[in-house]
N, C-alpha and C positions, 0 to 999 in steps of 0.2 A: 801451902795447902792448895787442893784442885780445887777450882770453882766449881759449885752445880753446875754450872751452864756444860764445861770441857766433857765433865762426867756421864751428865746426858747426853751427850753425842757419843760419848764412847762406847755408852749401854745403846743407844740405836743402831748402829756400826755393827756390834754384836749381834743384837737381835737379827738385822738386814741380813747380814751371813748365813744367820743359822737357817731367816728365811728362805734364804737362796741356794740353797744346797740339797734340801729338797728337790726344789724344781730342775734344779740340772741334774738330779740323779734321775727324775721320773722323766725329762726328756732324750738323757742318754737311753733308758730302757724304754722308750718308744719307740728310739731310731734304730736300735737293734732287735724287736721284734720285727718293725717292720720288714726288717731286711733281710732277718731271717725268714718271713711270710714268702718276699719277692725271692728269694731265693731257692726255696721250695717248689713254688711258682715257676722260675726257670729251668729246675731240672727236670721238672714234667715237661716244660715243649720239649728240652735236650733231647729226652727220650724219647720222646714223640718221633721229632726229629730224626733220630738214629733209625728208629724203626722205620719210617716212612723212605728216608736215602737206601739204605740195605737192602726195602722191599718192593724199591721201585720196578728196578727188572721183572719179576715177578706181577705187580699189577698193572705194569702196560702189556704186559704177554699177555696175561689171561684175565683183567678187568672183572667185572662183577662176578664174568663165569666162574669165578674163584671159588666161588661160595657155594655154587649147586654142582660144582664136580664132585664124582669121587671115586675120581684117577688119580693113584699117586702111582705114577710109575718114572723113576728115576733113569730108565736106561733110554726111552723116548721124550724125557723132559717137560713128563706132562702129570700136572698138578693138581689137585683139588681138594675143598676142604669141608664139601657136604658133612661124610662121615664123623671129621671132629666137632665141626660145631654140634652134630645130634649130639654124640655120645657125652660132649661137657656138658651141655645143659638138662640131658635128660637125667646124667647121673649126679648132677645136683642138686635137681627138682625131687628124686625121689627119695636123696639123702633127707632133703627138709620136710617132707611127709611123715618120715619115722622123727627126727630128730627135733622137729619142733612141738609137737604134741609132749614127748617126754623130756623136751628140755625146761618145758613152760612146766608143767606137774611139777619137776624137779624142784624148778626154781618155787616155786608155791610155797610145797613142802618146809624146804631151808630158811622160809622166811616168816610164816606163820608157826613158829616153836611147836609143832606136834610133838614133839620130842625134846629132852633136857637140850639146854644148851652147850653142855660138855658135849654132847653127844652128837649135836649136828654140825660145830666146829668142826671135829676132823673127819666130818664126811662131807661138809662144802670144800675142805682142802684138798681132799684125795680126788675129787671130779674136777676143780684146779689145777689138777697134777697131771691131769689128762692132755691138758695144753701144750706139755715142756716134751712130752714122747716123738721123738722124731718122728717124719714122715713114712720114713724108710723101717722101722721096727713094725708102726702099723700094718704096710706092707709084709713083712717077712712071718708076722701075726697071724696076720688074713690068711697068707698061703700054707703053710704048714699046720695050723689050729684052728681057724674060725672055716675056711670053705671047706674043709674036709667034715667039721661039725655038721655045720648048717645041708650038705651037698643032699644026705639021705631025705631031708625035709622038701628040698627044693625037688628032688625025682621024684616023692608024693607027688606036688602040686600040678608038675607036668602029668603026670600018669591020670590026674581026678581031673583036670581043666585045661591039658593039652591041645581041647579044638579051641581055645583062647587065643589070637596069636599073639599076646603078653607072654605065655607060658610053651610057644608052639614046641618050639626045639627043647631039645633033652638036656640040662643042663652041664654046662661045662666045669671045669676046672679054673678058667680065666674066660668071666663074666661079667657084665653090665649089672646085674643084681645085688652081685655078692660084692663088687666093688662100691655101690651106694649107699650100703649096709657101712664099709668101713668109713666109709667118707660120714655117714652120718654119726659117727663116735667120733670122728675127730671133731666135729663140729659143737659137739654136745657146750663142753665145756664155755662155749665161747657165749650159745642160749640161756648157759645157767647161770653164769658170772653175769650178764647183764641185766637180762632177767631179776635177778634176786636183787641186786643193786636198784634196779626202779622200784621194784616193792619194796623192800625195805624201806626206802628212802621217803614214800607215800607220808603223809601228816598223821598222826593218830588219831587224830579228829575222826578222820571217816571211820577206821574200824569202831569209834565208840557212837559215833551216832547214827551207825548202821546196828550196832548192837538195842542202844537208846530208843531205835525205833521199830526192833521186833525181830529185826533179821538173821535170820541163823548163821552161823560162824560158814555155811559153804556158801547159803546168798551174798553173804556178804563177801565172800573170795570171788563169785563169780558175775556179779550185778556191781560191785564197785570198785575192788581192789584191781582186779584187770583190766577193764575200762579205764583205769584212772593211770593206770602205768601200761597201757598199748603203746605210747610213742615209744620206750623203753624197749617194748620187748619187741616191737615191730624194726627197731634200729638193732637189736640185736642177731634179727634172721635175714635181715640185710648185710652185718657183719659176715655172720656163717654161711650166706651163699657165696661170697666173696671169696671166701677160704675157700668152698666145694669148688667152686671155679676152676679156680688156680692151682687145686691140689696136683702135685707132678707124681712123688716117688713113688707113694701107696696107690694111684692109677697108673701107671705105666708097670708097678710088677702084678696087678693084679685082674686089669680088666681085656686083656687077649692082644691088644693092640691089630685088632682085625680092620683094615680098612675099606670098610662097608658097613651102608646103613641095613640096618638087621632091628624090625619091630619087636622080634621076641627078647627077652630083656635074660633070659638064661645064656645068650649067646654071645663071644667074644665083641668086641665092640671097642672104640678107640676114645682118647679125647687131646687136646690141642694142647694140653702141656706134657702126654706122657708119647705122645708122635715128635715133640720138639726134646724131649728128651734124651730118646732111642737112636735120633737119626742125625743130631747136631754134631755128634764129635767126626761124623766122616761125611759131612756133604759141603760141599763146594757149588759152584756156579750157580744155576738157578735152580736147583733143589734147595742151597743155604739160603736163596733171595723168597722162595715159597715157604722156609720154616720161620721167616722174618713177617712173612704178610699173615702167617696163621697167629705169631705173637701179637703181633699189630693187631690183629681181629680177636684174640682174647681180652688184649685193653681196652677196646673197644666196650667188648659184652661188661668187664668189670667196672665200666668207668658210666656206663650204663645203669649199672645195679646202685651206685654208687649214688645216682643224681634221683635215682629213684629212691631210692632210701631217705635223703634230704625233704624231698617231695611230698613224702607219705610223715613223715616225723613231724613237719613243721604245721602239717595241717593237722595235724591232731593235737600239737597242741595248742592252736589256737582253738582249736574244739573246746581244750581243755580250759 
């Protein structure tokens, strides 16, 4: 027969194992997050990197003037990038004017059940669905369907508010306007999915003792529900500037690719991923070293937005 004594050690032996296997699994997946983190990590300097060596030539030539020319002429070898940096961020700025008013409504709506929930189901899916449309359809969208719609609307506006210089020039075919219009549909999707995701996610608590204490079903949407999920939807329009940024296909077929700053917003106008587009398959020497410093100066703007985003989230919700 085993003695207790042998028995009990052969049950702690056991037990020690089982203890121990845990903790080597939870510090193998420690050391493979990490490394997965630092490896993330290094393919952002990589690229950095890349970009900075490719666009050296380019910013010992022309240094900060880089940024207030806006010469792009390839056959005298002289560059500038005034014109895209206006035309990306104006036409992201005015994407998020139209797109976050109705991407916030939107997300409201889908989240406070106005409607069955059979019903709102496949209508928060179908504005999800918005997300998977390439960039290039939106584009081919815009020019044969939406500018041609919208065009008689916009020769109104010039014709009623023309001494506006917003509105001065006549409107074109391939515009600054009608291209932030598209930019702001593609962005929807990305204000509504988060959007509705921070409210929903909100405690019930508050809609009941917002109710408990008198408030009507819009005070209450507008005095606590949004307030309480602004980090949410504020990381959300920090998401979708980031897309408007960076968007290439549907800007470069639809906003004129004109290289000049131009105040009136009906008039062709350019931005830094649809000029890197147009011009990457056939330039060489310091043209390809200038379309490298104008990339490098859109990571810049993105990586910008980016820390901003972090900034404004984190302090609200220590607010919160």
């Amino acid at each position: 027969m085993t003695s207790p004594t042998i028995s009990n050690q052969e049950t702690l032996i056991e037990s020690s194992q089982k203890f121990h296997a845990p903790r080597l699994i939870d510090r193998l997946f420690y050391w493979l997050t990490l490394l997965l983190a630092v490896g993330i990590g290094a393919v952002l300097v990589w690229i950095t990197y890349s970009l900075l060596s490719i666009a050296f030539p380019a910013i010992a030539t022309f240094n900060l003037g880089f940024l207030f020319s806006q010469v792009w002429n390839p056959v005298q070898d002289l560059y500038g990038a005034l014109p895209q940096i206006y035309g990306t961020i104006v036409s992201s700025i005015i994407a998020l004017l139209f797109a976050v008013p109705l991407g916030v409504g939107v997300a409201v709506f889908l989240s406070e059940d106005f409607l069955p929930r059979r019903i709102l189901t496949p209508i928060a899916f179908v504005i999800e669905l918005l997300a998977a449309i390439p960039s290039v359809v939106y584009g081919m969208w815009g020019i044969f369907v939406f500018v041609p719609f919208i065009l008689p609307l916009l020769q109104g506006i010039h014709n009623a508010l023309g001494w506006i210089p917003f509105f001065s020039t006549p409107p074109s075919t391939r515009q600054m306007f009608a291209t932030a219009l598209v930019l702001a549909i593609m962005i929807l999707p990305t204000i509504i999915a988060i959007s509705r995701d921070s409210l929903i996610s909100l405690p019930p608590q508050l809609r009941q003792g917002a109710y408990g204490l008198g408030a009507t079903r819009w005070e209450t949407i507008m005095q606590v529900l949004l307030p309480a999920g602004l980090s949410g939807i504020i990381g959300s329009v920090m998401l979708a500037l980031g897309r408007a940024l960076g968007e290439t296909m549907a800007a470069a077929m639809l906003i004129g690719n004109a290289n000049r700053v131009n105040v009136s917003l009906f008039a062709p106008a350019s931005t830094i991923s649809a000029l890197i587009a147009n011009q990457f398959g056939e330039a060489s020497g310091l043209q390809r070293s200038a379309l490298f410093y104008q990339a490098l100066i859109l990571m810049i703007l993105t990586l910008i937005v980016n820390m901003l985003a972090e900034v404004i989230v984190s302090r609200f919700q220590q607010v919160e």
